[in-house]
LUMDOMI-553232 format. One record per atom (N, C-alpha, C): residue number from 1; residue in one letter; atom name; x, y, z. Coordinates in nm, 2 decimals. Layout:
k	r	a	x	y	z
NUM	A	CA	X	Y	Z
...
END
This chain:
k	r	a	x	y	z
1	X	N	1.19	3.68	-2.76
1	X	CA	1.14	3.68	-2.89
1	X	C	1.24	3.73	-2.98
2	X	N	1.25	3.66	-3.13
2	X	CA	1.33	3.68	-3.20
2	X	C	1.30	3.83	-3.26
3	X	N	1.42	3.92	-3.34
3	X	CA	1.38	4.02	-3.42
3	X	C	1.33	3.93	-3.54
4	X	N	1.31	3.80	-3.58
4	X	CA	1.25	3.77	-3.69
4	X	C	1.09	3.77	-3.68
5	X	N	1.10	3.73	-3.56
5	X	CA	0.91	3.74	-3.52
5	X	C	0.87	3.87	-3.54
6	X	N	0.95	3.98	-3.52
6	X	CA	0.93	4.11	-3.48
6	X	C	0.89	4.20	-3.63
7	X	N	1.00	4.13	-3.72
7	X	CA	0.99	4.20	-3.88
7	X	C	0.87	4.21	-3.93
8	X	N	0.82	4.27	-4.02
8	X	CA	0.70	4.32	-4.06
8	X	C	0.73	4.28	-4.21
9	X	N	0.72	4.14	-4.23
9	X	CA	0.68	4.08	-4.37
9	X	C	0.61	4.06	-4.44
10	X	N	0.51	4.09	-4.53
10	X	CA	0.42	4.10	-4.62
10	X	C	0.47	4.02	-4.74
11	X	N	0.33	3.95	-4.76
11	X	CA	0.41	3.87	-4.92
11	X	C	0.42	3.96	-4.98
12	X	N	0.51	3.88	-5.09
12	X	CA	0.55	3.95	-5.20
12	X	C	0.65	4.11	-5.19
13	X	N	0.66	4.18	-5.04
13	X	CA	0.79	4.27	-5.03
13	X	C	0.89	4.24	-4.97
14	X	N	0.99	4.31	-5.06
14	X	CA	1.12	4.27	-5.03
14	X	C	1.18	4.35	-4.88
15	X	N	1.29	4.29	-4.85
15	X	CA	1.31	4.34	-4.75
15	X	C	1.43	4.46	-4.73
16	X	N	1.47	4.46	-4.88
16	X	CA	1.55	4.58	-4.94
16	X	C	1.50	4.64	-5.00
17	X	N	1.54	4.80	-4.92
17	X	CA	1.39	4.91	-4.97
17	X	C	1.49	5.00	-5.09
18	X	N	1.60	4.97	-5.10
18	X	CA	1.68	5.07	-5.16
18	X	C	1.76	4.95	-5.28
19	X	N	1.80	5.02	-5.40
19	X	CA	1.87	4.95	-5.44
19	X	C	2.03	4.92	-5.46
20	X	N	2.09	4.81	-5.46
20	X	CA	2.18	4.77	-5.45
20	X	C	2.31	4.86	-5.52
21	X	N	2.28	4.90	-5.67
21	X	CA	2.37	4.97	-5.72
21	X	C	2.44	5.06	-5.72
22	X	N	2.38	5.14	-5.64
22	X	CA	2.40	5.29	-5.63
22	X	C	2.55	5.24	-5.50
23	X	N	2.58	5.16	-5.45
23	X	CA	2.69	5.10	-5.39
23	X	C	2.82	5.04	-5.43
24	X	N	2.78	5.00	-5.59
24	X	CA	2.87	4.89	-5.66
24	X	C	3.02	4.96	-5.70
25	X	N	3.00	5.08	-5.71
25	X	CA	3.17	5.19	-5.74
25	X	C	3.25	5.26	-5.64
26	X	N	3.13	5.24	-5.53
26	X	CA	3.18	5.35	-5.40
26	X	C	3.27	5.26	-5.33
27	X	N	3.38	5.27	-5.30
27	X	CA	3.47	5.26	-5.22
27	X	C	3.47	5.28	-5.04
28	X	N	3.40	5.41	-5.01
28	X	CA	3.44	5.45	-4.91
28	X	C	3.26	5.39	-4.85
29	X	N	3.21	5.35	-4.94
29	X	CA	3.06	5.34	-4.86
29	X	C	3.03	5.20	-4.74
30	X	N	2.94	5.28	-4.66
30	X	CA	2.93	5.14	-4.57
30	X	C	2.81	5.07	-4.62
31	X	N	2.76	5.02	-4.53
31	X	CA	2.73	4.82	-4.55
31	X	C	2.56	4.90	-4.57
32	X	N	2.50	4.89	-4.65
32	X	CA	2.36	4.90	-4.64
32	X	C	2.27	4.90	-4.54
33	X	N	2.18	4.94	-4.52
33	X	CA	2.12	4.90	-4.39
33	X	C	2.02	4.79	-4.40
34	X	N	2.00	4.80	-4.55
34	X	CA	1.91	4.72	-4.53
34	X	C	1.97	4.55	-4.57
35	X	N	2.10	4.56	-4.57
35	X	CA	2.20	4.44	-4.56
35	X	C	2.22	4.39	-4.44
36	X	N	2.27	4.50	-4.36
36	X	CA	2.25	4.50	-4.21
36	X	C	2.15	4.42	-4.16
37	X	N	2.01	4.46	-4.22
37	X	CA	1.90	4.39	-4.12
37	X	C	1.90	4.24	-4.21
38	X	N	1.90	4.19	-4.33
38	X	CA	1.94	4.09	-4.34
38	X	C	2.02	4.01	-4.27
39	X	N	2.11	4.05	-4.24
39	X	CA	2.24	3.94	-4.19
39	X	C	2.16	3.96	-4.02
40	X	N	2.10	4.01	-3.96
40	X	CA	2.05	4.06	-3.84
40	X	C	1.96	3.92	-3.81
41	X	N	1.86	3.96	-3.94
41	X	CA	1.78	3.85	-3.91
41	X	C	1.82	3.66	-3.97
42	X	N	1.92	3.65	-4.02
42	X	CA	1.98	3.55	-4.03
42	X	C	2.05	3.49	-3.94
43	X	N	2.09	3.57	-3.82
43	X	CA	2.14	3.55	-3.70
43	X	C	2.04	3.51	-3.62
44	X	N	1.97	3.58	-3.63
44	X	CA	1.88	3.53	-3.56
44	X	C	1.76	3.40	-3.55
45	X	N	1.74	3.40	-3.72
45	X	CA	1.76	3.24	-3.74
45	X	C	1.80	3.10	-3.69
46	X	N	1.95	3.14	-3.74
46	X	CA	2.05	3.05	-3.64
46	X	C	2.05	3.02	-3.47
47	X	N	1.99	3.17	-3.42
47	X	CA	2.01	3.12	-3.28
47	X	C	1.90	3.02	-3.27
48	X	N	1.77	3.09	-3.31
48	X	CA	1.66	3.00	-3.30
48	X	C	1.64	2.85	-3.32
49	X	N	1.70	2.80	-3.47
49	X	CA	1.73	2.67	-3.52
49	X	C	1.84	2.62	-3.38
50	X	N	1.97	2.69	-3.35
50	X	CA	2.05	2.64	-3.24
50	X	C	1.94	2.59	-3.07
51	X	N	1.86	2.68	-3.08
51	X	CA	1.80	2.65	-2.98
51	X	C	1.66	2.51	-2.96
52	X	N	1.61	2.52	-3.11
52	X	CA	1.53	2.43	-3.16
52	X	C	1.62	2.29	-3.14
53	X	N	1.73	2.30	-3.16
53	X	CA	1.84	2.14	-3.17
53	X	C	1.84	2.16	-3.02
54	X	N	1.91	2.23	-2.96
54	X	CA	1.91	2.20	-2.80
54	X	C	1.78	2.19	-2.74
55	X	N	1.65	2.21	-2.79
55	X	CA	1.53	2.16	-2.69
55	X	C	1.53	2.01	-2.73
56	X	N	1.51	1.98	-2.88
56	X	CA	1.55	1.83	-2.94
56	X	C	1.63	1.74	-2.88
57	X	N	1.77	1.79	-2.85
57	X	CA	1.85	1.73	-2.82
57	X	C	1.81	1.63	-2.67
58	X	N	1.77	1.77	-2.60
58	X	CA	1.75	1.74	-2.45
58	X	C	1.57	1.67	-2.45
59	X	N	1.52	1.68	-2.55
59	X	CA	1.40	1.57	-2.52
59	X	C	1.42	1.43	-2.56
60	X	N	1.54	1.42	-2.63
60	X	CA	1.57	1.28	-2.69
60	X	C	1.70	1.18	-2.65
61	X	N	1.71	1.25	-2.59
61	X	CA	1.88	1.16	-2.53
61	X	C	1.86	1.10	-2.45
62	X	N	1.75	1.08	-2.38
62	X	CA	1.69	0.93	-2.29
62	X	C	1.60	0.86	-2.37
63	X	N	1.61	0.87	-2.46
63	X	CA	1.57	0.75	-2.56
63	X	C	1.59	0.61	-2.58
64	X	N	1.73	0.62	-2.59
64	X	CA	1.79	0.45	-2.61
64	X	C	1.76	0.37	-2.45
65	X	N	1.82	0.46	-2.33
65	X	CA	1.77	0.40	-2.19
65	X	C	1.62	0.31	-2.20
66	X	N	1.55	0.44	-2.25
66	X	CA	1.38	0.43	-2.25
66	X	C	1.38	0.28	-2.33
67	X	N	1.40	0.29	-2.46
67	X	CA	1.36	0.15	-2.55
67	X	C	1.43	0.01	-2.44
68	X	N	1.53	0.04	-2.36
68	X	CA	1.55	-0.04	-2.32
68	X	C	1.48	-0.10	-2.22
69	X	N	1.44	0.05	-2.11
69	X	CA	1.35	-0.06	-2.04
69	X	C	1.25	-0.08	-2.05
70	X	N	1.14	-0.05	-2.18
70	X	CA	1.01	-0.09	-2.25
70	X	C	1.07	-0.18	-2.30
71	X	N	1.13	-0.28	-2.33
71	X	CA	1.19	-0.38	-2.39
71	X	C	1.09	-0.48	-2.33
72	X	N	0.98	-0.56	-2.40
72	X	CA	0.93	-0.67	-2.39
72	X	C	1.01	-0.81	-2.39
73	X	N	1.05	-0.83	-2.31
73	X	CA	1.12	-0.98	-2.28
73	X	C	1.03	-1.11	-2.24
74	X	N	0.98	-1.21	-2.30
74	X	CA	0.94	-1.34	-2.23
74	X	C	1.03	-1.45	-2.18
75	X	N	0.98	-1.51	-2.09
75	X	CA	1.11	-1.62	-2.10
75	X	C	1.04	-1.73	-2.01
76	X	N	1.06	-1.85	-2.10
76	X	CA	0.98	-2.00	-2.05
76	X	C	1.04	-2.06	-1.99
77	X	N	0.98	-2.14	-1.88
77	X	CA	1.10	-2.21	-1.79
77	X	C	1.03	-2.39	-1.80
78	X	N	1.07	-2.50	-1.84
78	X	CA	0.99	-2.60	-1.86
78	X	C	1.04	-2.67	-1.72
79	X	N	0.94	-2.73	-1.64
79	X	CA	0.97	-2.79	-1.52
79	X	C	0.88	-2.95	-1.53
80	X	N	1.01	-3.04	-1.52
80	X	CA	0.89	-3.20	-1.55
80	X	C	0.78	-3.16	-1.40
81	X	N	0.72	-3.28	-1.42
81	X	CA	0.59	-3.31	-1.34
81	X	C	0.65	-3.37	-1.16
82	X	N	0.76	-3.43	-1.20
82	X	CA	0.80	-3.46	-1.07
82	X	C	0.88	-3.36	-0.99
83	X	N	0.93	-3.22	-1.00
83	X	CA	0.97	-3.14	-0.97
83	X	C	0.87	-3.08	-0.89
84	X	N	0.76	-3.04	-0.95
84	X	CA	0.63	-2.99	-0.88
84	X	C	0.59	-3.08	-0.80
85	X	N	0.58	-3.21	-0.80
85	X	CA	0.54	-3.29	-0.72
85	X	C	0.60	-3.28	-0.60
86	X	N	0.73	-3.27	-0.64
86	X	CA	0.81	-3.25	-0.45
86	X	C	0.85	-3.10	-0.40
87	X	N	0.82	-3.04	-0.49
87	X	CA	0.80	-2.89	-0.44
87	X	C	0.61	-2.86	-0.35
88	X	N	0.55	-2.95	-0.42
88	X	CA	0.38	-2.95	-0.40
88	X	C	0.40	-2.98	-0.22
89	X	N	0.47	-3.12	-0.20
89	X	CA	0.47	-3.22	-0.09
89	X	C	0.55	-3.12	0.05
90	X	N	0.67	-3.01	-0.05
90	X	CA	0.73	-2.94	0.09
90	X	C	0.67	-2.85	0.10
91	X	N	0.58	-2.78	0.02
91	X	CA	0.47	-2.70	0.09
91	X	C	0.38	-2.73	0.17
92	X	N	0.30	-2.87	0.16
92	X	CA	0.25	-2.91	0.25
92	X	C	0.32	-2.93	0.34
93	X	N	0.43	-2.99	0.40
93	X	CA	0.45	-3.03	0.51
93	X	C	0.49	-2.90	0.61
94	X	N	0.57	-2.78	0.55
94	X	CA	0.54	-2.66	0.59
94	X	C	0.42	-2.60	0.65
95	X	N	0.34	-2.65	0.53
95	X	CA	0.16	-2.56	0.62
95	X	C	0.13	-2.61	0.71
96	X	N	0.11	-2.81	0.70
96	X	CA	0.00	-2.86	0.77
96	X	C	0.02	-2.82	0.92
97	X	N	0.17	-2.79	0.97
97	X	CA	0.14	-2.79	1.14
97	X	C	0.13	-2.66	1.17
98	X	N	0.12	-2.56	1.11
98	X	CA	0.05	-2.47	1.10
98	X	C	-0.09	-2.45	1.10
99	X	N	-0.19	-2.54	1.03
99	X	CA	-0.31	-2.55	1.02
99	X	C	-0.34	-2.63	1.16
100	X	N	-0.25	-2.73	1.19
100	X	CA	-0.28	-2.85	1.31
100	X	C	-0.25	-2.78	1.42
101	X	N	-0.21	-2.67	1.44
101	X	CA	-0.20	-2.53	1.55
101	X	C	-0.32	-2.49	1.58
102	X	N	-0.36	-2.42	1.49
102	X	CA	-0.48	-2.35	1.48
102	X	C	-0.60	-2.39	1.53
103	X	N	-0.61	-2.57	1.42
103	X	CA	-0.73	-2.64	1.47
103	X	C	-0.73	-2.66	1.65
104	X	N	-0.60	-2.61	1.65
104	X	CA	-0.59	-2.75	1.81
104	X	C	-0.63	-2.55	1.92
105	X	N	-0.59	-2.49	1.88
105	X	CA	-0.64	-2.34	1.93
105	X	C	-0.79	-2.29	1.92
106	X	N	-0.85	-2.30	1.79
106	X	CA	-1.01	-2.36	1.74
106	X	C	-1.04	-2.41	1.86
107	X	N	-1.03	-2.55	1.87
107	X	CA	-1.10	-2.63	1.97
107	X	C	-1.06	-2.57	2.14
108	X	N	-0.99	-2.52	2.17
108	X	CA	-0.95	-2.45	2.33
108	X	C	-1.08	-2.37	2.33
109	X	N	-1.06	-2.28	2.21
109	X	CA	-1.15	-2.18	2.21
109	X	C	-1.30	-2.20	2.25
110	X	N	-1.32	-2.30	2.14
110	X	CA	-1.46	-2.36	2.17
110	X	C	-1.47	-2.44	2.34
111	X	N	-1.39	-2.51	2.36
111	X	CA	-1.40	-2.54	2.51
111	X	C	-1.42	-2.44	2.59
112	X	N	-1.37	-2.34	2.60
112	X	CA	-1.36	-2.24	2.66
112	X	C	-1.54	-2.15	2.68
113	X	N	-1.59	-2.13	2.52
113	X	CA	-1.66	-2.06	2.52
113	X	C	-1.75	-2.17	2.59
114	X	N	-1.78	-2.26	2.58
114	X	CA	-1.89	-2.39	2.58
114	X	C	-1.87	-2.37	2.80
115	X	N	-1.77	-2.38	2.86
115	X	CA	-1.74	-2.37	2.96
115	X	C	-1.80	-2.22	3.00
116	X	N	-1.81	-2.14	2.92
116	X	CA	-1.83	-1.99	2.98
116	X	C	-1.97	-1.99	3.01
117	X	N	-2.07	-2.08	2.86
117	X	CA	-2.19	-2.05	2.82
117	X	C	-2.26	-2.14	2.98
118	X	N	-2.22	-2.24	3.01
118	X	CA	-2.25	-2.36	3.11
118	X	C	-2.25	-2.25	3.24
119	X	N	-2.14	-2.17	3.26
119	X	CA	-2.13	-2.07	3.37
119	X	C	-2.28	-1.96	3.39
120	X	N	-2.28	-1.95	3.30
120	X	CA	-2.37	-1.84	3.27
120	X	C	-2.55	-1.87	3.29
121	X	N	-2.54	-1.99	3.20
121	X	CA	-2.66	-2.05	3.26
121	X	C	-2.67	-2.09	3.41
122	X	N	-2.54	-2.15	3.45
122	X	CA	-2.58	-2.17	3.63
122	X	C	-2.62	-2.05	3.73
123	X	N	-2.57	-1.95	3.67
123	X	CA	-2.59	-1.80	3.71
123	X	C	-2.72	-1.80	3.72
124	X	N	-2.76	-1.80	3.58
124	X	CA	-2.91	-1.76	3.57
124	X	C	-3.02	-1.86	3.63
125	X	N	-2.98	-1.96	3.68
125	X	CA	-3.04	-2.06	3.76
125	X	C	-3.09	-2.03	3.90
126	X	N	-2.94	-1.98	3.95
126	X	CA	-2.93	-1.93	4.06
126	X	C	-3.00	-1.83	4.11
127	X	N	-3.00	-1.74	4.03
127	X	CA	-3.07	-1.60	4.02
127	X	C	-3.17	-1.63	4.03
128	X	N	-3.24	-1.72	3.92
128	X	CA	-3.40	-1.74	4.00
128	X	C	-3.46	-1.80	4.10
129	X	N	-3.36	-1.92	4.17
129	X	CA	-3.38	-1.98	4.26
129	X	C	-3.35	-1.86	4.39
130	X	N	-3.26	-1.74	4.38
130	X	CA	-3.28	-1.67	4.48
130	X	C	-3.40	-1.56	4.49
131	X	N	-3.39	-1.53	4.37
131	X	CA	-3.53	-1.49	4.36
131	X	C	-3.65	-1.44	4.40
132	X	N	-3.70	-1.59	4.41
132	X	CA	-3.80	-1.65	4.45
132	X	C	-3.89	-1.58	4.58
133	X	N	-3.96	-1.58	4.58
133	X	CA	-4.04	-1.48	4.73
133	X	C	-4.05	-1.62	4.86
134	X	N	-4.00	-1.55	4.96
134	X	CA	-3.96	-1.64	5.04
134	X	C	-4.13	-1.64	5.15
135	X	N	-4.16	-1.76	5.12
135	X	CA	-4.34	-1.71	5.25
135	X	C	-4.33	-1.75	5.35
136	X	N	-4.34	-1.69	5.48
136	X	CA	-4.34	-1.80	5.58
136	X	C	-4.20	-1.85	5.65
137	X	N	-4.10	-1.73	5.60
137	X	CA	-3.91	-1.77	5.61
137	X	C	-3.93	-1.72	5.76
138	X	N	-3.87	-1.83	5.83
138	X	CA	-3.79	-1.79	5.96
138	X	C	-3.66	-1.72	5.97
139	X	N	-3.61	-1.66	6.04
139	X	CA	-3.49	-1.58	6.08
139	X	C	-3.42	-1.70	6.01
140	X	N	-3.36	-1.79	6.04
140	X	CA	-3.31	-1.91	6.05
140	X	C	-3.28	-1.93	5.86
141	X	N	-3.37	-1.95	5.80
141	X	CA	-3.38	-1.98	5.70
141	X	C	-3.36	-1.85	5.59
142	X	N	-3.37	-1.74	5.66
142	X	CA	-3.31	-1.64	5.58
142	X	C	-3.15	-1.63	5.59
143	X	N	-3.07	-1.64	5.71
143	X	CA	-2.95	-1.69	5.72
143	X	C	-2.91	-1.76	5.67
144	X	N	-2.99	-1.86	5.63
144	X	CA	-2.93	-1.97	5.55
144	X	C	-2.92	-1.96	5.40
145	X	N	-3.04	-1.85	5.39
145	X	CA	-3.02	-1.84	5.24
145	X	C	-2.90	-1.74	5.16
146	X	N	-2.88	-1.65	5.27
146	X	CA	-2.78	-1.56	5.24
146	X	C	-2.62	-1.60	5.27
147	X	N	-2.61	-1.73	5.36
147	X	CA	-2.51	-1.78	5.35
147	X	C	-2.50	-1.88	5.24
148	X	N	-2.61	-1.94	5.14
148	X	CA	-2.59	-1.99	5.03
148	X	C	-2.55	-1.92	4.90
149	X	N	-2.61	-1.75	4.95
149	X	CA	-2.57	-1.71	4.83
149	X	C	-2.45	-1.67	4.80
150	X	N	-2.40	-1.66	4.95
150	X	CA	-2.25	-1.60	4.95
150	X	C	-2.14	-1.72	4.90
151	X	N	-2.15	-1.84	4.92
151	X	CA	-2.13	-1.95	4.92
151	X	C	-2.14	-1.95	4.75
152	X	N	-2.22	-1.94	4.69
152	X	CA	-2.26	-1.95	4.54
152	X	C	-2.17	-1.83	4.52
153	X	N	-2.16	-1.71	4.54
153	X	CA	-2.07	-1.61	4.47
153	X	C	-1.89	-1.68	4.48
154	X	N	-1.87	-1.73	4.58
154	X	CA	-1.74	-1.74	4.65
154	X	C	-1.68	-1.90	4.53
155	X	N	-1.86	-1.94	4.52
155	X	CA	-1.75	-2.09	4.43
155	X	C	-1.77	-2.01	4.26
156	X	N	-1.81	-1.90	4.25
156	X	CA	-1.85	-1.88	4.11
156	X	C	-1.70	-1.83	4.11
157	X	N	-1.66	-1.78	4.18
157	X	CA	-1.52	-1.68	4.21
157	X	C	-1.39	-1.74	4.14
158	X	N	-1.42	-1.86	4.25
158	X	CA	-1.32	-1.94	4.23
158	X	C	-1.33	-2.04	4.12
159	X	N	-1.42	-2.05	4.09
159	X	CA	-1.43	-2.12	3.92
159	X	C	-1.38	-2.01	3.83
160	X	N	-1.40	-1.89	3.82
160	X	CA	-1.31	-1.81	3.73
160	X	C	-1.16	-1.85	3.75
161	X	N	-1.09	-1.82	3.89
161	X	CA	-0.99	-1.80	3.92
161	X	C	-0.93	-1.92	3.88
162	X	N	-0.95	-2.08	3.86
162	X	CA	-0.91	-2.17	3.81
162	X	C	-0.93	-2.16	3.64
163	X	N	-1.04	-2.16	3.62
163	X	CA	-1.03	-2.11	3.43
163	X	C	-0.93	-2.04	3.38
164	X	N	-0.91	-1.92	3.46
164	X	CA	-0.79	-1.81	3.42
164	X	C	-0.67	-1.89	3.46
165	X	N	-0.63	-1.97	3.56
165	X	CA	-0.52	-2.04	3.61
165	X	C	-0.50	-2.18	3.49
166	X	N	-0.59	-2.24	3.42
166	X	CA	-0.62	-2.31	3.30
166	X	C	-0.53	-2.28	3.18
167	X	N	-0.61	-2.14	3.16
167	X	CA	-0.61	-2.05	3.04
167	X	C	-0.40	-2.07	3.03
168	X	N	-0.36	-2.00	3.15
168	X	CA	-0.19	-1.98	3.18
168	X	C	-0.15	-2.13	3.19
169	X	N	-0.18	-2.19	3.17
169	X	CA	-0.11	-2.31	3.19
169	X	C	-0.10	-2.39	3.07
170	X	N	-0.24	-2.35	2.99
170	X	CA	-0.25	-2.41	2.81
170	X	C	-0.16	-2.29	2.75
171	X	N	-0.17	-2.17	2.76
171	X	CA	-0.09	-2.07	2.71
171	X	C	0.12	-2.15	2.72
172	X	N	0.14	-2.15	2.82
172	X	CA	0.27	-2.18	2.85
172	X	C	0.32	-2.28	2.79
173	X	N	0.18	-2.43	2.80
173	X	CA	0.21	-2.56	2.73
173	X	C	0.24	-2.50	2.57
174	X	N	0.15	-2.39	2.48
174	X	CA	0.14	-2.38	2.35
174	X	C	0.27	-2.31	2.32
175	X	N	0.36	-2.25	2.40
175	X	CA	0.45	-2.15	2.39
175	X	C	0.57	-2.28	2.42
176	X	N	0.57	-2.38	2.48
176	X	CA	0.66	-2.46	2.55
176	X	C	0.67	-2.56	2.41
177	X	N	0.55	-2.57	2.33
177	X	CA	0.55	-2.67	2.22
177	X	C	0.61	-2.60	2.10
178	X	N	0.59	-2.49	2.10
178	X	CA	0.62	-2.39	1.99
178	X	C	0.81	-2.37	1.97
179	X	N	0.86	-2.38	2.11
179	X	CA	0.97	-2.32	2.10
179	X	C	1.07	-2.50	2.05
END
């Protein structure tokens, strides 16, 4: 804090409590005091204004940077119709075998699922045909049923084990087309 904040100013008093004259012949006299605090608080003025320009200074000297990169710029580019036209045509030919991938992966899928759903229902076929309460089964015919059913697990087995052998073999072709 400055000694200017500090001073005890009242309108209308002066800040010289004594008068000037009684100084104007003396030779050997020193500096007033109350000149002293004048020039005290004039200094102190200055530092303050000095410091007021250096906070200024330093909030404004990225100014001209700033205007420049807020600088609104537009800029039109006119392109004829046939320019687009063959930029339009090498976009497509870019996508479409990309989309003709997909579709052709789409349809595996659905094979696949349609092949799983057909499994599932033979399951469930099965299942109720074993089921079933056997009346009147001979030794003979219960052997034979539990050799059917083993028979039924062993081709269900192996129908996965070909699907999944399927699956690697369209995998390899899509990887074989790809590369």
């Amino acid at each position: 804090m400055s000694r200017l904040s500090k001073a005890n100013l009242r309108a209308r008093d002066s800040i010289f409590a004594t008068r000037p004259e009684q100084y104007l012949g003396d030779i050997q006299a020193r500096c007033p005091p109350d000149l002293e605090e004048c020039v005290m608080a004039m200094e102190d003025c200055c530092a303050e204004a000095f410091e007021a320009q250096m906070l200024l200074r330093n909030g404004t000297q990225d100014l001209p940077r700033m205007t420049k990169v807020l600088q609104n710029e537009r800029v039109f580019l006119l392109v004829n119709e046939d320019t687009i036209k063959r930029y339009k045509r090498g976009l497509e030919d870019e996508v479409e075998p990309a989309i003709s991938d997909l579709i052709d992966r789409a349809e595996q899928g659905l094979a696949l699922l349609e092949r799983k759903a057909q499994t599932l229902e033979a399951k469930v076929e099965n299942s109720k045909s074993a089921n079933k309460p056997a009346t009147g089964t001979s030794a003979v015919q219960k052997i034979e049923a539990r050799r059917l059913q083993s028979l039924v697990k062993q081709r269900e087995k192996l129908e996965a084990d070909v699907r999944a052998l399927e699956e690697e073999i369209l995998q390899k072709k899509a990887k074989k087309n790809r590369s």
